[in-house]
Short mmCIF file of the C-alpha atoms (twelve columns), coordinates in Angstrom:
data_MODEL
# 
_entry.id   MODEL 
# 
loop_
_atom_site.group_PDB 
_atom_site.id 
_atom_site.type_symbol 
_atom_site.label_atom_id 
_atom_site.label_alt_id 
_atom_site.label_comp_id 
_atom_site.label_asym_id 
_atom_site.label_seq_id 
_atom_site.Cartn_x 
_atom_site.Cartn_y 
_atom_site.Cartn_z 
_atom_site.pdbx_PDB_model_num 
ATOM 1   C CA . UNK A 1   -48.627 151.699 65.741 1 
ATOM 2   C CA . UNK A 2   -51.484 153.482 63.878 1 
ATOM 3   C CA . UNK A 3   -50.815 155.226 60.621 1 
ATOM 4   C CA . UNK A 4   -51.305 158.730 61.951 1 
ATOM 5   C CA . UNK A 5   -54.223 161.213 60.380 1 
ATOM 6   C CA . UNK A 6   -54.248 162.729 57.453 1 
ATOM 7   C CA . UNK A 7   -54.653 166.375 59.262 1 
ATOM 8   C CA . UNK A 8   -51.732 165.141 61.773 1 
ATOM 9   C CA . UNK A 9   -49.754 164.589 58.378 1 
ATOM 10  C CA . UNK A 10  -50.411 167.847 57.154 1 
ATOM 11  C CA . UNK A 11  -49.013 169.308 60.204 1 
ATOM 12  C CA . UNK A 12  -45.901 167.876 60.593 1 
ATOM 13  C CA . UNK A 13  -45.588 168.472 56.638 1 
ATOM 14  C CA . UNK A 14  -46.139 172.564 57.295 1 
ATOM 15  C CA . UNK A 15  -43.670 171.871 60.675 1 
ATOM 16  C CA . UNK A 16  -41.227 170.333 57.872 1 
ATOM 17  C CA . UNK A 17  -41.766 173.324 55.379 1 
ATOM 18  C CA . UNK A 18  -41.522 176.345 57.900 1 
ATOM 19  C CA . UNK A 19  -38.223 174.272 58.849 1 
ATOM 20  C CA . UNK A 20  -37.301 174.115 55.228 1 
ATOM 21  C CA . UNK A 21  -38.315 177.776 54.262 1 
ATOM 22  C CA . UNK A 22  -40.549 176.864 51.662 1 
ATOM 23  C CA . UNK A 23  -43.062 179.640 51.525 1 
ATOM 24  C CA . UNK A 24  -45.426 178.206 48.858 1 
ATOM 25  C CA . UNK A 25  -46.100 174.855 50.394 1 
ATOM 26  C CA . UNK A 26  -45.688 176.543 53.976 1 
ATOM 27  C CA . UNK A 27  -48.423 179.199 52.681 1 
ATOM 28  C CA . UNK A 28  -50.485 176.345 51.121 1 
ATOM 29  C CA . UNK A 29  -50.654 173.924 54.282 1 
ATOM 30  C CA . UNK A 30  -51.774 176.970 56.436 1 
ATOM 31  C CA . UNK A 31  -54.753 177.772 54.060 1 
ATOM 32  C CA . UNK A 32  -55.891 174.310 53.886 1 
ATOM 33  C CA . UNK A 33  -55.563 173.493 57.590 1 
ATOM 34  C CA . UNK A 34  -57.339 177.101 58.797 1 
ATOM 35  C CA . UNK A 35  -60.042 175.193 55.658 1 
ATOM 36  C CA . UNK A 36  -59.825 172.043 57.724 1 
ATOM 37  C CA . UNK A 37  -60.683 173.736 60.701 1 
ATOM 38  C CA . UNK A 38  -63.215 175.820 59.818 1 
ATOM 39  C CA . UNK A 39  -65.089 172.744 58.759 1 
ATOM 40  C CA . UNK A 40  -64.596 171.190 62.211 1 
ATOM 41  C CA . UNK A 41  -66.331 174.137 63.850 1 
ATOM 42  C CA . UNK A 42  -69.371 174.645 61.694 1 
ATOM 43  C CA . UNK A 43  -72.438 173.282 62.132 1 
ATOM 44  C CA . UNK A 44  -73.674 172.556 65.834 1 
ATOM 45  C CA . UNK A 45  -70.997 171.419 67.760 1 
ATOM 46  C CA . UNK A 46  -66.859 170.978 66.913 1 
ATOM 47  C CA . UNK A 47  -65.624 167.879 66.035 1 
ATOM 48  C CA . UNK A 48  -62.513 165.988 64.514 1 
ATOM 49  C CA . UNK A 49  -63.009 165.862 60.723 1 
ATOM 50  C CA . UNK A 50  -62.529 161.956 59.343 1 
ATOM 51  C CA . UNK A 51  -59.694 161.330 56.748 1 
ATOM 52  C CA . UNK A 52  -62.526 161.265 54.256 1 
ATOM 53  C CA . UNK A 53  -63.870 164.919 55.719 1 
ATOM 54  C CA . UNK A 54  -60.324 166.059 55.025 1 
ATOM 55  C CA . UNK A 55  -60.086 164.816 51.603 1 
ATOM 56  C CA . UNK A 56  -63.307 166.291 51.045 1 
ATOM 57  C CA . UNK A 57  -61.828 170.040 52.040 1 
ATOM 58  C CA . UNK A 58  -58.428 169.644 50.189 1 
ATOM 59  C CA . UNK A 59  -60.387 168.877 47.048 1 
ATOM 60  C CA . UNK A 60  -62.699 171.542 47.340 1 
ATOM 61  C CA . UNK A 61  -59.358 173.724 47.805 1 
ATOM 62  C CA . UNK A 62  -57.936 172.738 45.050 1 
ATOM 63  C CA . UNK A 63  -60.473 172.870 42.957 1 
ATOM 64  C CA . UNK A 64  -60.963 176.402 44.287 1 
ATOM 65  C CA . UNK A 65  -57.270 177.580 43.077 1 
ATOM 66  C CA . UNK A 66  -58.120 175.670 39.817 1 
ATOM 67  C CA . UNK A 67  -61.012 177.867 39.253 1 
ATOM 68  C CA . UNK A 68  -59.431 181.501 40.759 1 
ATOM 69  C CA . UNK A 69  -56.097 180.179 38.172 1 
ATOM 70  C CA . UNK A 70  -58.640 180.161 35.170 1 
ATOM 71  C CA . UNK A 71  -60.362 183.442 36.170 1 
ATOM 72  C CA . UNK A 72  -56.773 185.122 36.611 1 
ATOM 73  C CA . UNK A 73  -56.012 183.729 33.332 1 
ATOM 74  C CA . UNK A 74  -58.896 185.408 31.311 1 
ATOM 75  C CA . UNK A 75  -59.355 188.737 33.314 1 
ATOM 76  C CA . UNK A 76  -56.692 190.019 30.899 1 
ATOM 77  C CA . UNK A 77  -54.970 191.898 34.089 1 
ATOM 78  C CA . UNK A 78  -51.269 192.227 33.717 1 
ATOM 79  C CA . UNK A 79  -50.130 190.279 36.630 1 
ATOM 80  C CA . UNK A 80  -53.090 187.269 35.744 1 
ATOM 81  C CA . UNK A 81  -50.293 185.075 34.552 1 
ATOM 82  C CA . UNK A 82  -48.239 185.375 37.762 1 
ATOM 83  C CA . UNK A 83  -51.478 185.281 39.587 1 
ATOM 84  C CA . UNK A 84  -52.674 182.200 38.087 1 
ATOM 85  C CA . UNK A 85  -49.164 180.175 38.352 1 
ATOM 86  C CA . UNK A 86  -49.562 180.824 41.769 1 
ATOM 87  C CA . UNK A 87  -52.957 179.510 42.267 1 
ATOM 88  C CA . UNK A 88  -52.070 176.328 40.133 1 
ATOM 89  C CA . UNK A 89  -48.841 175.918 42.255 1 
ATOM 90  C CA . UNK A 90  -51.157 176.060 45.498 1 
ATOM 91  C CA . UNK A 91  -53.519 173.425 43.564 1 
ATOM 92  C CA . UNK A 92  -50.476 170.892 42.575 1 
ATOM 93  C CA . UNK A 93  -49.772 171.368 46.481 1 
ATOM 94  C CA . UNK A 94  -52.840 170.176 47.390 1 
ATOM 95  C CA . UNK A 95  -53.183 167.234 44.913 1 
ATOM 96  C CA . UNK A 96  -50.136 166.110 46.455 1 
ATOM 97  C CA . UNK A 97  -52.598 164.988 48.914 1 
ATOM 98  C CA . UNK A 98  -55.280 163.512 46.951 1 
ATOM 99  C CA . UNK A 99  -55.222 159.877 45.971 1 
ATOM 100 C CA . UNK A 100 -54.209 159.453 42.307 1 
ATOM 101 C CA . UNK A 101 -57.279 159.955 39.907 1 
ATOM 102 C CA . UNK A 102 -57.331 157.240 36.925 1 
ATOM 103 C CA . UNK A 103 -56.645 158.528 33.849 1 
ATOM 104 C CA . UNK A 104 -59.524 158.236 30.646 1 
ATOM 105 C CA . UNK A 105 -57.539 155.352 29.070 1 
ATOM 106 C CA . UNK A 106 -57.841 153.664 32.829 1 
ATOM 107 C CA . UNK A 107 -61.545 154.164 33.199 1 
ATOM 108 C CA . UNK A 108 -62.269 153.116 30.229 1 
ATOM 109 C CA . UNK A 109 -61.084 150.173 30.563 1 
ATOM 110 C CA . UNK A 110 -62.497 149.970 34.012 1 
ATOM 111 C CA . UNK A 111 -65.833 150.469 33.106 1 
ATOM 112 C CA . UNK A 112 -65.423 148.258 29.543 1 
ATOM 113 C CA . UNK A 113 -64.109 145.369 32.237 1 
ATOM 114 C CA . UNK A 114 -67.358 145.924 34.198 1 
ATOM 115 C CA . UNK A 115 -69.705 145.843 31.871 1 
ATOM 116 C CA . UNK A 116 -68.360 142.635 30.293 1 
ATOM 117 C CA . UNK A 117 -68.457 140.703 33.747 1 
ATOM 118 C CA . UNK A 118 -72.195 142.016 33.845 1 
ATOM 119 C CA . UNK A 119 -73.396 140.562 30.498 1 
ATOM 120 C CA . UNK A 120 -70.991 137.525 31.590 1 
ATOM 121 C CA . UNK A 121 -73.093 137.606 34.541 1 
ATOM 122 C CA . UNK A 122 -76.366 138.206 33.068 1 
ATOM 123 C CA . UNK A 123 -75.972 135.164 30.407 1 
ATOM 124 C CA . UNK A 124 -75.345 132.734 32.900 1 
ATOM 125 C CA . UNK A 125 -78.645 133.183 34.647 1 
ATOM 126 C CA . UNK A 126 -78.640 133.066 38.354 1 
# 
């Protein structure tokens, strides 16, 4: 059987949390999905977003609440704190989604691996 869609995924997991009674991720997973939608209908015609469309939205969603979490932060308003721990628990949400990004210590090492098969490479002539 076929490893269902990501967008499937994320409704069963708001199914689950409505079930549950967990308002922030039940919250979160509507927001993203009316997101995922929205993107299916623009443009032209509608159409079923890819797995890679959908990543593409919950990024740009969570990079959204990371950005509205920072502006809360220095507006200097008296609820910006509460305001902001909301938008990074929204965010944290969403990355729950998102394959796991490699750390600095990773890429570095990535990229240092890379470039040392390329000189390898480059020595031996072709």
């Amino acid at each position: 059987m076929a490893e269902p869609t990501l967008k499937t995924r994320l409704h069963d997991d708001l199914s689950a949390a409505m079930r549950s009674r967990d308002e922030l991720r039940r919250s979160t997973l509507r927001m993203v999905l009316t997101a995922v939608t929205t993107a299916e209908v623009s443009g032209t015609s509608s159409r079923e977003l890819s797995d890679d469309e959908v990543l593409a939205v919950l990024r740009s969603e969570s990079k959204k609440r990371r950005d509205s979490a920072q502006v809360y932060t220095g507006a200097g308003r008296a609820d910006g704190p509460e305001r902001a721990a909301r938008e990074n628990a929204e965010a944290d949400v969403i990355d729950g989604y998102l394959p796991a990004q490699m750390d600095d210590a990773s890429l570095s090492a990535a990229v240092s691996a890379a470039v040392s098969d390329a000189a390898e490479r480059g020595q031996s002539g072709p």
